[in-house]
N, C-alpha and C positions, 0 to 999 in steps of 0.2 A: 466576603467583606460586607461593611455595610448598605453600603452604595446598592451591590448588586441585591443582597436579601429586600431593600427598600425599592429595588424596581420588579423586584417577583411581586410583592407585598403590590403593588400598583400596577401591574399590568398583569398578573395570571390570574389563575382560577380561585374559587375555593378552598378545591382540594392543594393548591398547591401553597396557599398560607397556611394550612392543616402542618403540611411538612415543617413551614418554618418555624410554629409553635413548639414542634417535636426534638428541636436545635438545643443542645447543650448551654450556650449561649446566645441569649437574646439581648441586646441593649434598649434601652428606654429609647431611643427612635425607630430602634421597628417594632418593637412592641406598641408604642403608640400609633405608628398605621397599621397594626393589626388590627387594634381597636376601633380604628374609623374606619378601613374597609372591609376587614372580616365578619361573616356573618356570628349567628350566636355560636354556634359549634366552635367556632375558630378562636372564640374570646376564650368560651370555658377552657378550653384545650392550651389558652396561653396561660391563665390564669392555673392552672393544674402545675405544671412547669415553674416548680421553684427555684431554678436557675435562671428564670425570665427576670430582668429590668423592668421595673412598671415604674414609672411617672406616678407624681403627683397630680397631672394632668391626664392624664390615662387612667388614672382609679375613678378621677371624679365622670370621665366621658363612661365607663363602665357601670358606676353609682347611677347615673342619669338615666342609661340605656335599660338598668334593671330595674326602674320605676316600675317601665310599662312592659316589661319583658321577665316574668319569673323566673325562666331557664338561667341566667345570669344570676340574679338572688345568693344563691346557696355555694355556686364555686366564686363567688364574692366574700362574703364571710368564710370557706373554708381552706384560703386563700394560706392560714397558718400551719393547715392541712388537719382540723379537727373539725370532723362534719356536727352541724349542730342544726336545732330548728329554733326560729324565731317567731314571736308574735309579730303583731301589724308595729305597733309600737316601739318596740325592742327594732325592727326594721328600719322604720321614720327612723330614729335615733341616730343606730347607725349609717344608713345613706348621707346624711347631712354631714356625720362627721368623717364619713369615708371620701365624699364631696371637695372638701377642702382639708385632707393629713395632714397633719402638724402645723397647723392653722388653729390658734385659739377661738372657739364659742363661748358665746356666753349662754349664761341661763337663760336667758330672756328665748334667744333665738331658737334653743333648742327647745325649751318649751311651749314657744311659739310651730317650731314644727311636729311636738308630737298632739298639741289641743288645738293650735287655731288662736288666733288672736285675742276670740273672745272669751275663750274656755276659761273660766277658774278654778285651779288644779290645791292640789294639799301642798304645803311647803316643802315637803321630802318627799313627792312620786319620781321628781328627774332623779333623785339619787336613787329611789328605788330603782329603777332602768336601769341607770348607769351599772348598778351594784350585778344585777342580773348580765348583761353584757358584759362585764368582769369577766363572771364566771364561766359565761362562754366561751369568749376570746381567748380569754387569758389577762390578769390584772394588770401586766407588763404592758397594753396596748392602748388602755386609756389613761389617759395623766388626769389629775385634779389642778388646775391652777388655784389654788386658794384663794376667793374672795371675789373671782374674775370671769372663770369656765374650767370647758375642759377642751380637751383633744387627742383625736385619736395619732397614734404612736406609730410611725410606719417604721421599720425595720425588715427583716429575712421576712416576715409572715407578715403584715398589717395590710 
């Protein structure tokens, strides 16, 4: 049950949330203390596991933790299960919008986090990104809000 995987997940090892990642099913509450107590190993390892439950609060504690931590990065984005490489930018981008899933951005915010406040950018670089992150993902994973932003699209893969 849950209860019990949630007290493995809180009092054993390592190795022994390693096991729970490797669970046919996982619900969005022990996947989310996977993510607060397992180490990197243990995320990627959830994060591999496409019958895992991931939160929209668990993608964003994972986006956070793979700022400073690259080994999370890539089973992050290949989360659809299509390994890809990203720039620093194409990265920015997506962590904001992985940050808060199905959560509208606007331009402003996200172009504030791929230049900085002060940066003055060309009027179509965020759709260039955008457009390039399309193409990685998959088109199905970013929405365009007309007029407003955008956001990332969470389903089976996002």
């Amino acid at each position: 049950t849950d209860d019990t995987l949630l007290q493995v997940v809180g009092q054993k090892s390592q190795d022994h949330m390693m096991a729970v990642t490797r669970r046919r099913r996982i619900s969005e509450a022990v996947s989310h203390a996977l993510v607060e107590r397992g180490n990197d190993a243990v995320v990627t390892s959830l994060l591999g596991n496409e019958k895992a439950e991931i939160g929209s609060e668990a993608y964003g504690l994972v986006a956070k933790r793979a700022e400073t931590s690259p080994a999370l990065q890539v089973p992050l984005v290949r989360r659809a299960g299509v390994p890809m490489a990203l720039t620093q930018k194409e990265w920015a981008l997506l962590r904001v919008l992985a940050t808060r899933p199905d959560h509208l951005h606007t331009r402003e915010r996200l172009q504030d986090a791929l230049y900085g406040f002060d940066d003055d950018t060309g009027s179509n670089t965020l759709e260039v990104f955008i457009s390039r992150l399309r193409r990685k993902l998959g088109r199905e994973h970013i929405e365009t809000v007309r007029g407003l932003g955008y956001r990332l699209v969470r389903g089976n893969a996002a």
